[in-house]
N, C-alpha and C positions, 0 to 999 in steps of 0.2 A: 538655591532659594526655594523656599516652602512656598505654596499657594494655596490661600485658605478664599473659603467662600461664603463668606458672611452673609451673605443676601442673597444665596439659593438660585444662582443665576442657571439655567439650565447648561446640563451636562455635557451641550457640546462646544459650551461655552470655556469649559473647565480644560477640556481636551485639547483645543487647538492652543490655550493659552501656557498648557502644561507641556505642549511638544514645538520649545521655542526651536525652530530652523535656524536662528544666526546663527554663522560662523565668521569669523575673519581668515577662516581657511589657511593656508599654510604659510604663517606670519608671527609675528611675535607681539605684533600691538597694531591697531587698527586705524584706522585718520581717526574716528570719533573719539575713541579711547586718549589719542593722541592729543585732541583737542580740552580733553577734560584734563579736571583737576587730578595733579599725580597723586595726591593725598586722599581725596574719594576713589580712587582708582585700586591704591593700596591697600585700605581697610574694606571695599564692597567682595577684593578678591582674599582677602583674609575672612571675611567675615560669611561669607555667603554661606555656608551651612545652618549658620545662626538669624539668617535673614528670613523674610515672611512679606509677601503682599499678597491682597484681596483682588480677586478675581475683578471686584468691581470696578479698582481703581486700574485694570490693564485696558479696561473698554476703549479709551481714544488710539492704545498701540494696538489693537481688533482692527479699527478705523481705517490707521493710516495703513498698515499690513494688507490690506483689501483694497484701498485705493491704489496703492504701489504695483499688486496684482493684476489689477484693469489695465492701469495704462502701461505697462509691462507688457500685457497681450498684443498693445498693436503693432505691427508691423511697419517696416517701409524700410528699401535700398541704402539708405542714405545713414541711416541711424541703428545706433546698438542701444540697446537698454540690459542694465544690471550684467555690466563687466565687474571684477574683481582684477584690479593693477596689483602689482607689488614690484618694491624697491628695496634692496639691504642696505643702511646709513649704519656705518661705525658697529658693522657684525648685526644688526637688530632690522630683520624683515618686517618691511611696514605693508599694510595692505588698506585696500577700500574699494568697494562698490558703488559702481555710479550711475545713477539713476541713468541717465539721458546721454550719447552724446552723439551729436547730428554733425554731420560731413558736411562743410560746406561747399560750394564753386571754386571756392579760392586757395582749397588746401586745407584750410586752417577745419579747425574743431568748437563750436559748441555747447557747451556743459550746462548741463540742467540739472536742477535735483528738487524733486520734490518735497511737500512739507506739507503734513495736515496739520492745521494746526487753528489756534483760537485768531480770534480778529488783536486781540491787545497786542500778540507776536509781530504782527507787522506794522504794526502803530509804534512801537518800541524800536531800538537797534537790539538787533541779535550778531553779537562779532562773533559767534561761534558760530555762525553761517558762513560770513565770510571766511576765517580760518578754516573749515571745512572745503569748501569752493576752490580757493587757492592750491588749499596739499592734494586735492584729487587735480585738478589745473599740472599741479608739477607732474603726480603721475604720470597720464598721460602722455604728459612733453615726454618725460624720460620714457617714460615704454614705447611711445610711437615715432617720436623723433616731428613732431608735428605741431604748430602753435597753437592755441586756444585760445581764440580771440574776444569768446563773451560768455561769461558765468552768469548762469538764470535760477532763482530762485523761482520756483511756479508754487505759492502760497496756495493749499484749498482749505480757505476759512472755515470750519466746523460750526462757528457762532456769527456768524455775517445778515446783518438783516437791512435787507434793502429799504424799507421806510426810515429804521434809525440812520443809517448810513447818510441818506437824503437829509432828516433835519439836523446831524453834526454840520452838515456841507453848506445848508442857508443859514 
């Protein structure tokens, strides 16, 4: 994919957006990938030398890539942040990174994943959270041998404004 910058956003903006880090490391298709549509999946990996976006329109994955970073930093015994599981189904290694997952007292595992995202996202169903949540949910079962008793989405609303919030609510 080409990356143009139509709006002259400065140059370090260009850089960090031109040296994407994803990988789905050593897998053949990735939970997200998994969750999308086969047929955008098909033409974006057909197509990507013909494809092009604007620097400008990468700004909210700047965002969330920088929040994930923060709270990636902290620490604690109990919890791992940004594992990468895989599993081979039917010859094809599947992979995914998981934001969060905290040990609890009882054995079991809780799964968090974060999401920056706009306020309408969580006013709305998003089932591609949930489908997301679940196959990272199996991973783990299968790599740890360990239950996963509660999937957390932790929403940081980009567009959240407490006065509006307040008169939806009276």
């Amino acid at each position: 994919m080409q990356l143009t910058n139509k709006h002259g956003l400065p140059e370090s903006f260009i850089k960090f957006m031109s040296n994407d880090k994803y990988s789905r490391g050593d897998a053949d298709i990735s939970v997200t990938t998994l969750i999308d549509s086969p047929r955008i999946n098909k033409l974006r990996q057909k197509h990507v030398g013909d494809m092009t976006a604007d620097a400008s329109d990468r700004i909210w994955a700047l965002l969330g890539t920088a929040v994930h970073h923060v709270l990636e930093s902290t620490e604690s015994p109990d919890t791992i942040h940004e594992e990468r599981l895989y599993a081979t189904i039917a010859n094809c290694r599947l992979s995914g990174a998981i934001d969060v997952q905290k040990y609890e007292s009882d054995g079991s595992i809780t799964l968090m994943d974060y999401k920056v995202c706009s306020a309408w996202s969580v006013m709305n169903d998003k089932p591609e959270w949930e489908r997301q949540l679940n196959c990272y949910a199996w991973l783990i079962t299968r790599n740890k041998e360990r239950p996963v008793n509660h999937l957390q989405v932790c929403a940081i609303l980009r567009d959240w404004n407490r006065r509006k919030g307040a008169m939806e609510q009276g």
